[in-house]
C-alpha positions in Angstrom: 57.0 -40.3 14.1 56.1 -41.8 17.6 56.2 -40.0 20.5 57.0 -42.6 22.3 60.9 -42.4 20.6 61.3 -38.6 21.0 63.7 -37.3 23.2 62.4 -36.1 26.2 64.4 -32.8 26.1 63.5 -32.3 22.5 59.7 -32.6 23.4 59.7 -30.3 25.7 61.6 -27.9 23.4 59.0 -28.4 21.0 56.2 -28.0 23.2 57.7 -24.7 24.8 58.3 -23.4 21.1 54.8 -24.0 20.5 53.2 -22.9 23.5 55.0 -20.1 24.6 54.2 -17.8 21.4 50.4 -18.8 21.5 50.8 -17.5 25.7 52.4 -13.9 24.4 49.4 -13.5 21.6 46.7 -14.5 23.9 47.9 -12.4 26.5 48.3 -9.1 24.3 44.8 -10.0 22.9 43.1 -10.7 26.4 43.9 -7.1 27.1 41.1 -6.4 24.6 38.5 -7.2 27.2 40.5 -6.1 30.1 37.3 -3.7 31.6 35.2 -6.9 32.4 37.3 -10.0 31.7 36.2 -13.6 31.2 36.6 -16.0 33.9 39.8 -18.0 33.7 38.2 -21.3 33.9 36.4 -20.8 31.0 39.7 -19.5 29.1 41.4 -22.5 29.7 38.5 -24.3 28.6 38.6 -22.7 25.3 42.5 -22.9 25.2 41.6 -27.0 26.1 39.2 -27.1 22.7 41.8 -25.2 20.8 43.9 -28.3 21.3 41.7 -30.8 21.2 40.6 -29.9 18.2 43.9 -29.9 16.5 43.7 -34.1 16.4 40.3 -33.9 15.1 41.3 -31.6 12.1 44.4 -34.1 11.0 41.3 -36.6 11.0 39.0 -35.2 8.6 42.1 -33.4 7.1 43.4 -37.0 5.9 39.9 -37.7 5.2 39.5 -35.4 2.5 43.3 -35.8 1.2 41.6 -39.5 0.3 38.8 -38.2 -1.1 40.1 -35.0 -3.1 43.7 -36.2 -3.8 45.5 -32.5 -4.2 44.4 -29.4 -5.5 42.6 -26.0 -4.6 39.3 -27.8 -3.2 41.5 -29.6 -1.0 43.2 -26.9 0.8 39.5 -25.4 1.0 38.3 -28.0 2.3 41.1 -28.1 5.0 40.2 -24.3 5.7 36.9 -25.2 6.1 37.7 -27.9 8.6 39.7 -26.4 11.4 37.6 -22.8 11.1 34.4 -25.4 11.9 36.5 -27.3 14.2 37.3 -24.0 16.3 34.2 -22.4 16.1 32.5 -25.9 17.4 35.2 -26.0 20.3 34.2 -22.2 21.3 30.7 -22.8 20.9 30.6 -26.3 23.5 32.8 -24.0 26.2 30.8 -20.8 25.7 28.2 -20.2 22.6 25.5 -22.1 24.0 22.8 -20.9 26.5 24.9 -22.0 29.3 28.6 -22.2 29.1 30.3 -25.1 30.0 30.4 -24.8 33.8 26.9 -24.0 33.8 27.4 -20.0 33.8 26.0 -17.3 31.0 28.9 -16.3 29.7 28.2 -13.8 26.6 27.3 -10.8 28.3 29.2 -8.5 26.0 29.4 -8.0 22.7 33.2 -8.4 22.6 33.0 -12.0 24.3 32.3 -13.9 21.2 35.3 -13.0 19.9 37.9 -13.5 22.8 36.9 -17.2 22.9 36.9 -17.6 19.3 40.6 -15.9 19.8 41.4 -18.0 22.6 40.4 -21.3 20.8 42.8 -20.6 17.9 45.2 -19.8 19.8 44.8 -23.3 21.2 44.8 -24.6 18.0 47.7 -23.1 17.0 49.8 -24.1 20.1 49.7 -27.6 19.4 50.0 -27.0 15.8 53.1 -25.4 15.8 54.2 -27.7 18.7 53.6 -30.9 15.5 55.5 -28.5 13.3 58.7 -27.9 15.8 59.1 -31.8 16.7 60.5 -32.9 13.1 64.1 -30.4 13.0 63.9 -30.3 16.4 64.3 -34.8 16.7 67.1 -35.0 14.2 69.1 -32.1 15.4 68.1 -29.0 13.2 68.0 -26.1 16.0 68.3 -23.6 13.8 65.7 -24.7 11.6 63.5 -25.5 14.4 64.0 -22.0 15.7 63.1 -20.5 12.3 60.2 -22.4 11.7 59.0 -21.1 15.5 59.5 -17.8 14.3 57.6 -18.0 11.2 54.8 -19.3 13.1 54.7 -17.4 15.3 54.6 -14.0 13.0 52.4 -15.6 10.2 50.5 -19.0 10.7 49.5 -18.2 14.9 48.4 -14.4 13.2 46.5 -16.5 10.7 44.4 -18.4 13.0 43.9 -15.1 15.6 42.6 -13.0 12.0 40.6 -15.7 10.7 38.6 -16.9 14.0 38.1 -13.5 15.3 36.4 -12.6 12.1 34.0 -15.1 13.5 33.9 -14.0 16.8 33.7 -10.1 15.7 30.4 -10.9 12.9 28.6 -12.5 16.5 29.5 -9.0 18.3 28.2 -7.5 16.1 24.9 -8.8 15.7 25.4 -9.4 19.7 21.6 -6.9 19.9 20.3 -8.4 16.8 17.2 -10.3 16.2 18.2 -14.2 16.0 17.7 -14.5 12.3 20.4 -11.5 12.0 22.6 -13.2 14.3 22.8 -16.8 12.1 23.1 -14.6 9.2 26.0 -13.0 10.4 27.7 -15.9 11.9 27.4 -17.5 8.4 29.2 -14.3 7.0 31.7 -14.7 9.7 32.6 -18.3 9.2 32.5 -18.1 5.0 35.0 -14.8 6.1 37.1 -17.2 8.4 37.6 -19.9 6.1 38.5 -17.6 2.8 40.9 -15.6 4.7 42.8 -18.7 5.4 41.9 -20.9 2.4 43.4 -17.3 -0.1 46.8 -17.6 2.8 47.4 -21.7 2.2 46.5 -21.5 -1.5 49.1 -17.8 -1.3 52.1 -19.7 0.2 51.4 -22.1 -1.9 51.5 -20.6 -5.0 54.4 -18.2 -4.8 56.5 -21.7 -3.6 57.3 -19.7 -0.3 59.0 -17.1 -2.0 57.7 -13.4 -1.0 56.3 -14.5 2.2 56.9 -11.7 4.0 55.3 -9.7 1.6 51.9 -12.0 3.0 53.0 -11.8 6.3 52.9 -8.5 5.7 49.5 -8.5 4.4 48.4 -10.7 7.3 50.0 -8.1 9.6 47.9 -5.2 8.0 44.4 -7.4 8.2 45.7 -7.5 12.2 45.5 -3.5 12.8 41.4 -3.9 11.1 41.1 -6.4 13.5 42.1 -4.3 16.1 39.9 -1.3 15.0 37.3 -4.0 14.9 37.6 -5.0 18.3 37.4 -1.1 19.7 33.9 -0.9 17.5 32.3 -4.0 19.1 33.4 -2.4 22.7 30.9 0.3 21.7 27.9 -1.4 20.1 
C-alpha cells in the first residue's frame, strides 16, 4: 500500500495508535533510572534508531524470505535480524567510546539497558504504526483498535523483554574485564533473539489460539525483568 493514497486522518490514527503505547512503556521504564537519568538528546536518538531500524529489518527480513522460503529457520532468522538491528542502533547512539554527541554516556551499569529499552521501543512504534494502517485504510476501527491493543500488551512487551536481556547481560558485566563483557553480550544477544524467535514460532504454532495464555507468559518474564533491573542498580 502507498502512503501516498492513505487518508490523511487515518495516518495519523495509525501513527498515534502506534506511538502513543510505545510513549506510556518507555515512560514507566525510564523511571528505572530515575536517580541519574540519561540525557534526553540521546533518548531520542535511541528512539530515532529504534525506527530507523524498523525499514532496515523488512530489508533483510524479505531477504531471507527469498532465500529460506518458510519455516522455523526463517522466523529465526527474522529474530535474529531486528535483535542485531536494535542492538546496532543502541550501540551507534551510545555503546561506543563516545556516544553520539560526542559525550561518555555508560556511566552506570543500568545504562546499557535503558537504551537497549528505548531502541525497541522505537522499533516497536513504527512497527505497530505498519500493523495499524491496513484495518485502519479500509474502515475496520474496531479491528484496528484490537490489533493496538494486542500490541501493545504482547508484541511492544516482546521487544522491551528481549532487548533488555541484552542491555541487562552488559550491566552486568558493566566492572568486568573486556573478555567477560563480549562474552556476556554474546549471552545477552543469543538470550534476545530465542526469547523472541520461541514467541513468533509460539503464536505461530498454536494458530493464535491461547494467546493470552503467552501473553501471560511474556507478562511473567516482565516482573524478572524488573527484579533484574533493581540488581544491576546495585552492582
Amino acid at each position: 500500500m502507498s502512503f501516498s493514497n492513505l487518508d490523511p486522518s487515518t495516518l495519523l490514527f495509525a501513527i498515534l495508535g502506534g506511538v502513543a503505547p510505545a510513549f506510556v512503556w518507555l515512560w514507566f521504564w525510564l523511571k528505572e533510572d530515575a536517580r541519574r537519568p540519561e540525557p534526553k538528546r540521546l533518548l531520542v536518538a535511541a528512539f530515532l534508531a529504534g525506527l530507523i531500524s524498523v525499514g532496515f529489518a523488512l530489508f533483510f527480513e524479505r531477504l531471507a524470505h527469498n532465500l529460506l522460503g518458510s519455516g522455523i529457520l526463517l522466523f529465526i532468522s527474522w529474530a535474529a535480524i531486528e535483535e542485531l538491528l536494535k542492538y546496532g542502533g543502541a550501540y551507534l547512539v551510545a555503546f561506543r567510546k563516545f556516544c553520539v554527541d560526542g559525550s561518555v554516556c555508560l556511566d552506570e551499569p543500568i545504562d546499557p539497558a535503558i537504551y537497549m529499552v528505548t531502541v525497541a521501543l522505537g522499533f516497536a512504534a513504527l512497527e505497530n504504526t505498519l500493523f495499524l494502517i491496513n484495518p485502519l485504510s479500509v474502515g475496520e476501527t474496531t479491528s484496528g483498535f484490537l490489533t493496538g491493543n494486542l500490541r501493545f500488551i504482547g508484541a511492544t512487551v516482546l521487544h522491551v523483554v528481549a532487548s533488555a536481556s541484552v542491555g541487562i547481560a552488559m550491566g552486568l558485566s558493566f566492572y568486568k574485564s573486556a573478555a567477560k563483557k563480549k562474552i556476556y553480550l554474546l549471552v545477552g544477544i543469543c538470550t534476545a533473539i530465542v526469547l523472541h524467535a520461541l514467541f513468533n514460532l509460539s503464536i505461530i504454532a498454536n494458530n493464535g489460539e491461547n494467546i493470552f495464555i503467552i501473553f501471560g507468559i511474556l507478562w511473567f518474564a516482565v516482573l524478572f525483568l524488573l527484579l533484574f533491573f533493581e540488581k544491576i542498580k546495585r552492582v
